[in-house]
N, C-alpha and C positions, 0 to 999 in steps of 0.2 A: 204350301203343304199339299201333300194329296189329300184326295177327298175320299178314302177309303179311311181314313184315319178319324177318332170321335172322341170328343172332351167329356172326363169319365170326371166325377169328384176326387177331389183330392183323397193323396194316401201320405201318410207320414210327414203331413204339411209341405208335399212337393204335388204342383200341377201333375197330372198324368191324362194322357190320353193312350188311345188304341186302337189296334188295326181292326175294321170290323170283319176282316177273313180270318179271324181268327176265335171271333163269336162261337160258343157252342150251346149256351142257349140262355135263355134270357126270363125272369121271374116278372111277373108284374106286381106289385104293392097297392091295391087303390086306396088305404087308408091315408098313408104315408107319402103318397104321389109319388113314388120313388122304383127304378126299375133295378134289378139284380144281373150282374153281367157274369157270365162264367166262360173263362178262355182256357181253362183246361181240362184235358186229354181226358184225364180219371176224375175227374170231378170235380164239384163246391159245393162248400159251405156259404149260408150267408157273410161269415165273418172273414173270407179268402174272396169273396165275390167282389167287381166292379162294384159301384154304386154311382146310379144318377138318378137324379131328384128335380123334382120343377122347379122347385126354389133358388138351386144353383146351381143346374147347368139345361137351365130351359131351353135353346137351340137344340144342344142332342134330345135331351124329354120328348119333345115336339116330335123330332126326326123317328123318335124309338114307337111313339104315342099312336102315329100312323100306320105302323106295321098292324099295331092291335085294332086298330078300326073293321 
């Protein structure tokens, strides 16, 4: 698989992942350890947003965890 592409937490009990060109911007959580993904045009909500969490999907967390460094 390309490596442009990043494992998001599940949605509707199906794996998803995504293209990160298509990122448009991204919340951080430090209670929660968890990051907010928004891939559309007009906007998000937290409840329309990606979600990755340390718990379970720590590779991407890690990869995302370093931008905020």
């Amino acid at each position: 698989m390309a490596n442009n592409f990043i494992k998001v937490n599940r949605r509707d009990n199906d794996d998803c992942i995504i293209n990160e060109n298509f990122i448009r911007y991204i919340l951080k959580n430090e209670h929660s350890q968890c990051f907010y993904i928004c891939t559309k045009f007009d906007g998000c909500t937290k409840e329309n947003m990606f979600q990755v969490c340390r718990n379970e999907s720590y590779e991407t967390w890690q990869k995302l965890h370093k931008i905020f460094e």
